[in-house]
C-alpha positions as CSV (number, residue, x, y, z in Angstrom):
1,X,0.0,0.0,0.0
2,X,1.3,3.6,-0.9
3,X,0.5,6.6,1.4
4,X,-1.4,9.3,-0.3
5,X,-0.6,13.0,0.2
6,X,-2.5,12.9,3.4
7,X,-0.5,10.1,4.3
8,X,-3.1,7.8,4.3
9,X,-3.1,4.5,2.3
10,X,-4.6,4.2,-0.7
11,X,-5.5,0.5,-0.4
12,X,-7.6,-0.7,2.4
13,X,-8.1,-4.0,3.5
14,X,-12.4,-5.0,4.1
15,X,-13.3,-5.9,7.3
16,X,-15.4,-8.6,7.1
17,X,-18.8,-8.2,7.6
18,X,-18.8,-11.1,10.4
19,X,-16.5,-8.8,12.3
20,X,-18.7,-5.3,11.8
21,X,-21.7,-7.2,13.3
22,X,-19.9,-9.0,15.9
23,X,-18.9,-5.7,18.0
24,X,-22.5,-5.4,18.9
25,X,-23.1,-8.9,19.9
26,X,-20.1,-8.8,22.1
27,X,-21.8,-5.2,23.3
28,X,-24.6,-7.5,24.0
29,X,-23.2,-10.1,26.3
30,X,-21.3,-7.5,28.2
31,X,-24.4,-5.4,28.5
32,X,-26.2,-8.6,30.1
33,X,-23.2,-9.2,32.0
34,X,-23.4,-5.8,33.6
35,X,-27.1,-5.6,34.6
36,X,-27.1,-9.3,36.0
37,X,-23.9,-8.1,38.1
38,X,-25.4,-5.2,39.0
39,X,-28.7,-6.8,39.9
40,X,-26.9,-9.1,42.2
41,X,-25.5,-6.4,44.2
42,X,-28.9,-5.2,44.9
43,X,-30.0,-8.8,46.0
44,X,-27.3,-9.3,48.9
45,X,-27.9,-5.6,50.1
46,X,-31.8,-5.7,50.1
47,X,-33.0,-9.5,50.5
48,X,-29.4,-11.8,51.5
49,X,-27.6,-14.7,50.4
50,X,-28.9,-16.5,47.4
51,X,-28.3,-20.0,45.4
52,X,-26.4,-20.5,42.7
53,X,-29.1,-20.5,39.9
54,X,-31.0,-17.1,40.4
55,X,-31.8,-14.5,37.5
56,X,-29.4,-12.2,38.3
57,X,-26.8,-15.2,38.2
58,X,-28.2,-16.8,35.0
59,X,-28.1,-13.5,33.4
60,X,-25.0,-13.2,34.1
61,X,-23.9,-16.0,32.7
62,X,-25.8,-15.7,29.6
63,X,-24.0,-11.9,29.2
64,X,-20.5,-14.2,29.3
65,X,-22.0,-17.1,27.2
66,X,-23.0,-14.5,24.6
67,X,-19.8,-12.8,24.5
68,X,-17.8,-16.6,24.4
69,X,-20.3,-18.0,21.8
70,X,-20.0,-15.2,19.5
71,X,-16.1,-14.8,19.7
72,X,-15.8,-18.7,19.1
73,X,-18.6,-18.7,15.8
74,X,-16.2,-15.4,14.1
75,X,-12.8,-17.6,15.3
76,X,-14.4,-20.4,13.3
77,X,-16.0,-18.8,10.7
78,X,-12.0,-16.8,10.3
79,X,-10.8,-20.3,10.3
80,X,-12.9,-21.5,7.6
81,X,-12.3,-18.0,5.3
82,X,-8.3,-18.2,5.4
83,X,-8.6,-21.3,3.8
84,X,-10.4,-19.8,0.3
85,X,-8.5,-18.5,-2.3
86,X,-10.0,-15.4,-1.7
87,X,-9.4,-14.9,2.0
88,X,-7.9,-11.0,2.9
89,X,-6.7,-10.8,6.3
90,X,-9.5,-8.3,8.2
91,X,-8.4,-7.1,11.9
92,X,-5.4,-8.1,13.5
93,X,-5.6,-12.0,13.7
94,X,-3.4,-14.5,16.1
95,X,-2.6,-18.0,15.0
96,X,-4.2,-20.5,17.7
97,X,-2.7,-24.1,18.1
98,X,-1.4,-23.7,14.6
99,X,-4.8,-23.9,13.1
100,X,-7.6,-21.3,14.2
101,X,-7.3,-17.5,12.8
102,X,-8.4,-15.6,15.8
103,X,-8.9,-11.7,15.5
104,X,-7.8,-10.3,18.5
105,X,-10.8,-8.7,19.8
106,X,-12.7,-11.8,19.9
107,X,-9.2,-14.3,21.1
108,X,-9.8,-11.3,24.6
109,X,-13.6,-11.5,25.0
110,X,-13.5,-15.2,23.8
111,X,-11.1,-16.2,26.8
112,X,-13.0,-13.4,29.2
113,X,-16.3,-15.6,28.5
114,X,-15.0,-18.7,28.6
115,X,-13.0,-18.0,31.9
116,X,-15.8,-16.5,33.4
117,X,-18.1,-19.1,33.0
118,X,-15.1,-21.7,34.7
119,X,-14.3,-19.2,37.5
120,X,-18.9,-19.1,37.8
121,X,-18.4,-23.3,38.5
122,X,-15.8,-22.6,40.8
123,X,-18.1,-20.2,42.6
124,X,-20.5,-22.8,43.1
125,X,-18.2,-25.1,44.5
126,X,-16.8,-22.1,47.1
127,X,-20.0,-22.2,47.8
128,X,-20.8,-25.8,48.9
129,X,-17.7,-26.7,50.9
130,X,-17.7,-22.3,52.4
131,X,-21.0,-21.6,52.5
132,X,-23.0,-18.1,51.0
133,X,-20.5,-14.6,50.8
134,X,-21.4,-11.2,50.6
135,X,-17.8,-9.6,49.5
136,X,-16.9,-9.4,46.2
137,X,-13.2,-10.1,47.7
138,X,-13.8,-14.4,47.6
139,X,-11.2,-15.8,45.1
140,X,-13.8,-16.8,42.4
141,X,-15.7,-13.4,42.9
142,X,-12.4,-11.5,42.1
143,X,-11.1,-14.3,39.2
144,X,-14.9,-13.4,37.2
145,X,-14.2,-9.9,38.0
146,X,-10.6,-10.2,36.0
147,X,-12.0,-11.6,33.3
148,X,-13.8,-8.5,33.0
149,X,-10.3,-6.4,32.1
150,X,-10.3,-8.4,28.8
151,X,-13.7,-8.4,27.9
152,X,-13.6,-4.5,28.5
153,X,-10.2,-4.6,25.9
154,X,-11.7,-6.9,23.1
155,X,-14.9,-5.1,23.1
156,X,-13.2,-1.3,22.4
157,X,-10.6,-2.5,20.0
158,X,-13.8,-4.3,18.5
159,X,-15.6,-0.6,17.9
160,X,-12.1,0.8,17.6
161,X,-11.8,-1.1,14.2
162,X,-15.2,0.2,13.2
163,X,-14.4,3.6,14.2
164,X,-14.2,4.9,10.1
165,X,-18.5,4.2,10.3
166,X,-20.6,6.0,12.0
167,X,-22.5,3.4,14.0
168,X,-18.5,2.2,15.1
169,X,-18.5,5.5,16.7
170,X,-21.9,5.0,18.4
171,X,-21.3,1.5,19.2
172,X,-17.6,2.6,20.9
173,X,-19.6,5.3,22.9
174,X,-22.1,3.0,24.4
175,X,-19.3,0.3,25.1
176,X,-18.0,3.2,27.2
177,X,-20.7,3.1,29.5
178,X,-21.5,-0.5,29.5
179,X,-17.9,-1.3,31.1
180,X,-17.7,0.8,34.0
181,X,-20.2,-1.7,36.0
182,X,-18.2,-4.9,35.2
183,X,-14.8,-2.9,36.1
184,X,-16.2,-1.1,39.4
185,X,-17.2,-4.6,40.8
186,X,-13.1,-5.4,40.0
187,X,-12.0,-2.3,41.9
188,X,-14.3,-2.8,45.0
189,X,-11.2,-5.5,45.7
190,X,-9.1,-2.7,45.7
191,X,-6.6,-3.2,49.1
192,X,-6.9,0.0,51.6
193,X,-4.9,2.4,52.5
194,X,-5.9,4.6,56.0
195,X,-7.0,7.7,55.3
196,X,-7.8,7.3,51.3
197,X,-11.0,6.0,50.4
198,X,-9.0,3.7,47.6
199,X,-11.6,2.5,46.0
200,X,-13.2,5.4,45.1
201,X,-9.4,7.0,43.8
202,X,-9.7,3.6,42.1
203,X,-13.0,3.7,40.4
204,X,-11.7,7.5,39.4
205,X,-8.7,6.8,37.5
206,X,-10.3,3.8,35.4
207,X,-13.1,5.9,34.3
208,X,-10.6,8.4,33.4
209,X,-8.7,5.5,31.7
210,X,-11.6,4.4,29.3
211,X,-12.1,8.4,28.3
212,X,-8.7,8.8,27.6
213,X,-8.9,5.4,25.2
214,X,-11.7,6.9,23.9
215,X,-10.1,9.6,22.6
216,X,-7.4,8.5,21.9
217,X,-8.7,6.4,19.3
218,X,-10.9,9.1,17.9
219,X,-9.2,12.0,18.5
220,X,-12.5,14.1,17.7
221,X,-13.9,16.2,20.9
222,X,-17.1,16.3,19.9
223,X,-17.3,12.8,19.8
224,X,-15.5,13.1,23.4
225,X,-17.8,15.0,24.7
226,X,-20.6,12.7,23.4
227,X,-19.8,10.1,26.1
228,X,-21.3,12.5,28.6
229,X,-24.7,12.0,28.0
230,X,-24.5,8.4,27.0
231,X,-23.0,7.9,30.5
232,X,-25.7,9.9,32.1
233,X,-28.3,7.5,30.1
234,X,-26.4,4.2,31.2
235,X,-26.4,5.4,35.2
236,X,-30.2,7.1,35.3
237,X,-31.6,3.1,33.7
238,X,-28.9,1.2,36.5
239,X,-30.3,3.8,38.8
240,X,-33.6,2.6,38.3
241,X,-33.5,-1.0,37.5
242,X,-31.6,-2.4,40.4
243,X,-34.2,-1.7,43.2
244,X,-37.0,-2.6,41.1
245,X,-36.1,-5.7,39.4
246,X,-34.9,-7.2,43.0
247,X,-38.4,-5.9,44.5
248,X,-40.4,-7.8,41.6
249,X,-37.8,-10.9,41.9
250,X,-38.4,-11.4,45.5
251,X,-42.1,-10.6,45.6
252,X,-42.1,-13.5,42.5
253,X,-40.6,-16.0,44.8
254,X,-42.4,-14.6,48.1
255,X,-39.6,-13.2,49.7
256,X,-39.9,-10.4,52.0
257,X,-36.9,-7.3,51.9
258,X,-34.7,-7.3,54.8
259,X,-36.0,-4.9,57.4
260,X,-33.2,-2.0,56.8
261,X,-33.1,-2.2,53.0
262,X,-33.4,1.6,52.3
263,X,-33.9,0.8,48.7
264,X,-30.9,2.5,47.8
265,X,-29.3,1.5,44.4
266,X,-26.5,-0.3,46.2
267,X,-23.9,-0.3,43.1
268,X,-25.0,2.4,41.0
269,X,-24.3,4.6,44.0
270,X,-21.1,3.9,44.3
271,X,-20.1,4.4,40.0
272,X,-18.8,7.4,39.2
273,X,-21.5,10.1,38.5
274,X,-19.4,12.7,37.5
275,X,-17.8,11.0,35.3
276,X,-19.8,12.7,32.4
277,X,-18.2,16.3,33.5
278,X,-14.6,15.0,33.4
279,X,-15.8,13.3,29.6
280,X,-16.9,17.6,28.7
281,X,-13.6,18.2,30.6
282,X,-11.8,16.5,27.9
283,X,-13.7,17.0,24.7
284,X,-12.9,20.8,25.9
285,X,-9.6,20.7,27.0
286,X,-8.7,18.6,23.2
287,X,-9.9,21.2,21.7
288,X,-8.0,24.3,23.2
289,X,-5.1,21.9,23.2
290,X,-5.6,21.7,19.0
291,X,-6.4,24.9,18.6
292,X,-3.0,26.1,20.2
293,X,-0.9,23.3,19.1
294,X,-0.1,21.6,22.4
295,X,1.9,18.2,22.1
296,X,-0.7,15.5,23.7
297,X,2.2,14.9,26.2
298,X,1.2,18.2,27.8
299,X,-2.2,18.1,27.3
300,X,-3.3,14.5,28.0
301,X,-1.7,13.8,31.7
302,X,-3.2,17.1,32.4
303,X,-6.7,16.1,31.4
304,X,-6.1,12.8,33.3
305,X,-5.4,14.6,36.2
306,X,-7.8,17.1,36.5
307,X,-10.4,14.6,35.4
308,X,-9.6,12.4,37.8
309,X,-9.4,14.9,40.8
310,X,-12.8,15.7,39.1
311,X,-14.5,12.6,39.5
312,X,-12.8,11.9,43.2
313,X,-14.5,15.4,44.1
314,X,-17.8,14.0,43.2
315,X,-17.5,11.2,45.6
316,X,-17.5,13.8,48.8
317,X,-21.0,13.9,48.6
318,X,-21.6,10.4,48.6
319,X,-21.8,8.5,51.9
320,X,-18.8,6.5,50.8
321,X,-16.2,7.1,53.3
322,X,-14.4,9.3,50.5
323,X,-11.9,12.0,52.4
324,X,-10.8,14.6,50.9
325,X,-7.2,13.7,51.5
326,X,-8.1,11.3,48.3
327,X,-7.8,13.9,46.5
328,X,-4.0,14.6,46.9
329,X,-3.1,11.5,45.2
330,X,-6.2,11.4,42.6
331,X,-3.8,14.0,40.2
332,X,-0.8,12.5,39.8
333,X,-2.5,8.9,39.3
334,X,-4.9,10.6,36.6
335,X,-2.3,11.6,34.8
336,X,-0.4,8.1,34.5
337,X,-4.4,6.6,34.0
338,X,-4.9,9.2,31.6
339,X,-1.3,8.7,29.0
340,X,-2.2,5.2,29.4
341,X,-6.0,5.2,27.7
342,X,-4.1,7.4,25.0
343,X,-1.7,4.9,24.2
344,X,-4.0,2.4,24.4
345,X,-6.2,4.1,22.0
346,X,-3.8,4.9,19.5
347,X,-2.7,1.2,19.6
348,X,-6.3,0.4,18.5
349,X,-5.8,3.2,15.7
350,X,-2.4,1.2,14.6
351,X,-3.9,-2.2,14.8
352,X,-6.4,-0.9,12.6
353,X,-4.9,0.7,10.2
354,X,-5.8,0.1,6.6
355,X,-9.1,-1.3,7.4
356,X,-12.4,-0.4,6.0
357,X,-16.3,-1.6,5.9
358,X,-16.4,-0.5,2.3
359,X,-17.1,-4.0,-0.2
360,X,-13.3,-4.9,-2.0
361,X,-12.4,-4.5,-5.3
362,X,-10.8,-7.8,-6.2
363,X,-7.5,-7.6,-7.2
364,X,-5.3,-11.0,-8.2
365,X,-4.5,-13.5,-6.0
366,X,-5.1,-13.3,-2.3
367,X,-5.7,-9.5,-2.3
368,X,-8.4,-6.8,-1.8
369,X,-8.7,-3.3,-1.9
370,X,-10.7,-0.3,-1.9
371,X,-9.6,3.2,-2.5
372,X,-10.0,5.5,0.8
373,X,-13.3,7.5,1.6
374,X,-13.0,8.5,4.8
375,X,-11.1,8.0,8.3
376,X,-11.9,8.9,11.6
């Protein structure tokens, strides 16, 4: 491929259309994932320990099954392509066990699905020889919860590849949103320190992370700034559906609530609700940084930080144990949190580099191509 005057190439490589629908399946599961997680939180605060097959468990599981089953179909289905004649490599692939073609975003989300579903087994046998828990600290609690680190990866760099469309760019802004559940649950593990609530510094600096991949893939601040309200959206329906759907569960199976459930949304309160002003933080502070021609080494770590500090701030009005001497340490770990999510994000703008949604033009051999409309 030769680079245009733009620098650009003028050859492109299709993405398959298996793997521009399989983003929002893999939105799907971790969607499901995320409300059954969420909904089990609000079931130990408000009614107490449960069994192993309950709704909020089973749609769990089905959120993890849906993201495994679809990575392993587009693995196979890859498999099965680079054997035609007229196979043209799509995303970044990796070579499994010598045989299976696995594009990365699904290889992360396939082994996130499929390890969460074994670390789910072991759960239920913590549970027979240990009896119920409550903390999201037990070892197959926090195991699940890791698995949530590469489902959150494969599923960006999933909408990251699609980022040249415009329903890439929506899907990558509601994938946004739809990780911060799974990745708060990780973080409620986070070990203590007197005197800093570090969970909440924690929660702070991750959300700051996935802005900061956000746009660093996209490097667009109105598109930055569109995360706000798509955060707001994702929070206000959690808000609302965690006390309600437990209510409804238990009344189904004649359960009463436990005398001193408040009916507080017991996880949503803890995500980060100002996360949304640290996203208008950033889609601002990109664009004074453009418009003056600041390096993104300046202006990035800066954003991280004052996003971060930000977010941490919000926290003081929730009864969370959150002092303010968090805050002293919330800048200078925003700022690592924040270079990181750029890197990260310009990675996914490396790794897919070249691609495009747009049908090939066939060209001899094993090639395809398609001169460049647009990039984002």
């Amino acid at each position: 491929m030769t680079p245009n005057s733009k620098g650009i190439p003028d050859m492109l490589r299709e993405l398959p259309r298996r793997e521009q629908l399989g983003p929002w399946l893999l939105l799907l599961g971790t969607t499901l994932g995320g409300l059954g997680m969420v909904w089990d939180v609000q079931w130990h605060s408000d009614v107490g320990p449960d069994t192993f097959f309950t709704a909020p468990h089973l749609l769990l599981y089905l959120g993890m099954a849906t993201s495994g089953i679809t990575s392993l179909v587009i693995v196979l289905l890859n498999t099965r392509a680079s054997h035609t004649s007229q196979y043209v490599d799509g995303s970044p692939a990796v070579t499994v066990l010598g045989t299976f073609r696995a594009p990365l975003p699904y290889l992360l989300c396939g082994c996130a699905g499929a390890g969460g579903l074994l670390f789910g087994l072991a759960d239920l046998w913590w549970h027979e020889v240990y009896g119920f828990d409550v903390t999201p600290t037990s070892p197959p609690h926090v195991a699940m919860s890791l698995m949530s680190l590469f489902d959150t990866a494969g599923l960006l760099l999933a909408f990251i590849l699609l980022r040249s469309t415009r329903a890439g760019r929506l899907g990558l802004t509601i994938a946004i949103g739809a990780c911060v559940p799974n990745l708060v649950f990780l973080l409620y593990s986070t070990p203590p320190i007197p005197g800093i609530a570090t969970v909440v510094l924690a929660i702070s600096a991750a959300g700051v992370l996935l802005l900061s991949v956000f746009a660093g893939a996209l490097r667009r601040p109105a598109l930055v700034a569109s995360v706000a309200p798509g955060l707001i959206l994702i929070h206000a329906a959690l808000w609302f559906f965690a006390p309600a759907a437990t209510r409804i569960y238990a009344d189904s199976l004649g359960l009463g609530l436990r005398d001193y459930a408040l009916g507080v949304p017991a996880m949503p309160i803890t995500l980060p609700f100002a996360l949304p002003l640290a996203a208008l933080l950033y889609a601002g502070g990109l664009r004074l940084g453009r418009a003056r021609g600041w390096s993104p080494k300046v202006v990035i770590p800066v954003l991280g930080a004052l996003g971060t500090t930000l977010v941490v701030a919000g926290y003081l009005s929730v009864p969370l144990g959150t002092t303010p001497l968090t805050l002293l340490p919330a800048a200078p770990i925003g700022a690592v949190a924040g270079w990181i999510g750029w890197q990260l994000g310009s990675l996914g703008r490396i790794a897919g580099a070249g691609l495009t949604t747009e049908p090939p033009i066939a060209q001899p051999g094993r090639t395809a191509s398609r001169l460049l409309t647009s990039e984002a």
